[in-house]
Every structure is written in structure tokens, then in C-alpha cells.
N, C-alpha and C positions, 0 to 999 in steps of 0.2 A: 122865529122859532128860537128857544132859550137853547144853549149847551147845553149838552148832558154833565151832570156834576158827579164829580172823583168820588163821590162818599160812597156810590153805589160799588165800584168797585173795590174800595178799602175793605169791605165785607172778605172778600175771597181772596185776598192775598195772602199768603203765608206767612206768619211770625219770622223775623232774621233768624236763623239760627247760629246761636252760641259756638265758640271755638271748643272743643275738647279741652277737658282737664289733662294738664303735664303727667299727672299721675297714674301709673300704669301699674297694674298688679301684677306679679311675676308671677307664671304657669308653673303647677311644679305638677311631678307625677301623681298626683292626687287628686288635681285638679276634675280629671274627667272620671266620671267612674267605668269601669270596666265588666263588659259584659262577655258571658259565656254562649258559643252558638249550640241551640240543641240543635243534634242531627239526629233524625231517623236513621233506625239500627235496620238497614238492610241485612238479610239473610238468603242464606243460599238457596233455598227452595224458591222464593219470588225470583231472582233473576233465572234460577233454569225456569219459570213459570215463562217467563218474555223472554228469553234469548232468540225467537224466531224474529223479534220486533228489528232487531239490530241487524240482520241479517235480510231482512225484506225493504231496509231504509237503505242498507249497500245496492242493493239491486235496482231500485227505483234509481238511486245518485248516478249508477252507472247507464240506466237508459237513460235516461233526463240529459246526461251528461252529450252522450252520443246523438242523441236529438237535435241540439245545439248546434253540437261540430258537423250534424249534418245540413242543418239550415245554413248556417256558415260558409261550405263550401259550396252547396246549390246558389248561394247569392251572388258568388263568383261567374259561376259558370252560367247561369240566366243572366 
């Protein structure tokens, strides 16, 4: 049985690549341009609309919470 010949894989191997140019271009403030964020203009009537929302996520944090600390100390004591 003949060897397999190199030519096959010469196909797929990658070009060397070249060293970077010395030459670097200095960053100046202009370089990047500068973008503005739109924000949505909340107003007072939506949040009194949902203020209950912030106030029912306090309650859940604090059961959820106490759930925890009570599996916690049951793993102790079992």
C-alpha cells in the first residue's frame, strides 16, 4: 500500500501570517463617534399605576426569604 501524499493536506492548511505593520494610528477623541441614549419619559400616573407591583415583589422576597432560613434550620435539626 502506497503512503498517503502531503499534497492532500496542503489544501487545508493556513497561509503564514504576516507580522503587523510598525505603524499605528493614534486614537484621538473623534475617533469613535458618540451616541445619545433615548430614555423613555416616565410619568407619574404609570408608576402610581404599578406601585402595588413593588410592594407585592417586597413580600414574595420576604416569604421566599424565610422559606430558606426555614429549610436551613430544619436540615440542622433532622
Amino acid at each position: 500500500m502506497a503512503p498517503k501524499s502531503r499534497r492532500g493536506k496542503a489544501r487545508f492548511r493556513r497561509p503564514a501570517q504576516q507580522p503587523a505593520a510598525a505603524s499605528v494610528t493614534p486614537r484621538t477623541a473623534t475617533a469613535f463617534p458618540t451616541t445619545t441614549v433615548n430614555r423613555p419619559i416616565v410619568n407619574a400616573a404609570t408608576t402610581a399605576q404599578y406601585d402595588y407591583v413593588t410592594k407585592d415583589l417586597k413580600l414574595i422576597a420576604i416569604i421566599a426569604g424565610s422559606m430558606i432560613l426555614l429549610i436551613v434550620i430544619l436540615s440542622f435539626i433532622l
